[in-house]
N, C-alpha and C positions, 0 to 999 in steps of 0.2 A: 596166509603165507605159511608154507611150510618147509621146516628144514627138517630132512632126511638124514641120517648118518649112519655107511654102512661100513662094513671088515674085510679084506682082504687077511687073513693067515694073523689074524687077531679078534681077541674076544673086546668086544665095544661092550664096559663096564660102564656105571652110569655116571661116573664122575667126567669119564672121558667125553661122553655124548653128553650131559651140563657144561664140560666146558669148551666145548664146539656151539653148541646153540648159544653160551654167554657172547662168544667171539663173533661169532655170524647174527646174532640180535644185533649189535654196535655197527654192522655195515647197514643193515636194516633203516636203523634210524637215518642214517643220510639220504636215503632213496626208498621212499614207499611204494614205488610201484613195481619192485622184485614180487617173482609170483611164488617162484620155488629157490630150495638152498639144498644143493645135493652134494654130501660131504661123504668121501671116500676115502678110508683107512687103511694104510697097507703095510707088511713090514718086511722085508726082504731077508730071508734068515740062514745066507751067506755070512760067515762071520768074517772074510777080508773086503765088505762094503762096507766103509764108512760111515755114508748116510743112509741110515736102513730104514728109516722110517720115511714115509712119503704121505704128504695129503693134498686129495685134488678135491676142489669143491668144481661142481658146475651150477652157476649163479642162472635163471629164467627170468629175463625181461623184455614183456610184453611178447613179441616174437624170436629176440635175442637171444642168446647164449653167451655169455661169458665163462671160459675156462681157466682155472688158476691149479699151478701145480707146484709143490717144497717139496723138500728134502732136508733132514734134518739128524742129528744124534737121536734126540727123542720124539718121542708125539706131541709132548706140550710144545714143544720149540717149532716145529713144522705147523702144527696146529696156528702156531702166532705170523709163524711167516705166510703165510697162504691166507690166512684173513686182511693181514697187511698189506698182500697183494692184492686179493680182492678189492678191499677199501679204495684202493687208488683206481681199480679198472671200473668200478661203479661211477665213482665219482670222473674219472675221464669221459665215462658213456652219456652221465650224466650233463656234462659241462655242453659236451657236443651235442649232443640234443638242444640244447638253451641253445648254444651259437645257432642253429640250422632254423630255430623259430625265428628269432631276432632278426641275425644279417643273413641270414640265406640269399638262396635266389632269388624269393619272391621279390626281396626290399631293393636287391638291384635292378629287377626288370622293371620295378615301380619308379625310381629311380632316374633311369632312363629313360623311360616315356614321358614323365615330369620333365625333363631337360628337354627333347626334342618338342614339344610345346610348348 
């Protein structure tokens, strides 16, 4: 598994790419079968935007793509909200996967034929 962390019109120091991998290890652990963590930096240096910081991770699973994108005053605080976000779209992707093994189609077609027999 790897996580990738790149800059748009910032220098990615190492504190900042430690604390992007500490945040994206922690979705990690809920779902092992993420392949890649591609974390993008940006900072928009208009100074009447408010939220000038932005960060998009794109999460790789199996064939999937998950996209998650903040906006924030700083980097740490977008950093937190887009792992946040992440967390939940893993764990969504994840759940429905389970339901589609479980109750899917299959268990209704089986189901069905079990009743008209």
């Amino acid at each position: 598994m790897h996580i990738h962390v790149n800059g748009r019109n910032i220098e990615i120091t190492d504190a900042i790419k430690a604390y992007v991998k500490e945040k994206a290890g922690k979705v990690v652990a809920h779902y092992e079968q993420i392949d890649s963590i591609d974390a993008i930096l940006s900072v928009i240096k208009n100074p009447s935007v408010s939220d000038s910081h932005i960060a998009e991770v794109n999460c790789k699973i199996g064939g999937e793509t998950i996209r998650v994108e903040e906006k924030a005053e700083n980097m740490y605080a977008s950093i937190d909200l887009v792992c946040d976000k992440l967390e939940r779209q893993v764990r969504k992707f994840k759940e429905k996967g389970l339901s589609k093994s479980k109750g899917g189609v299959e268990s209704i077609r089986t189901t069905q034929t079990e009743a008209e027999v």
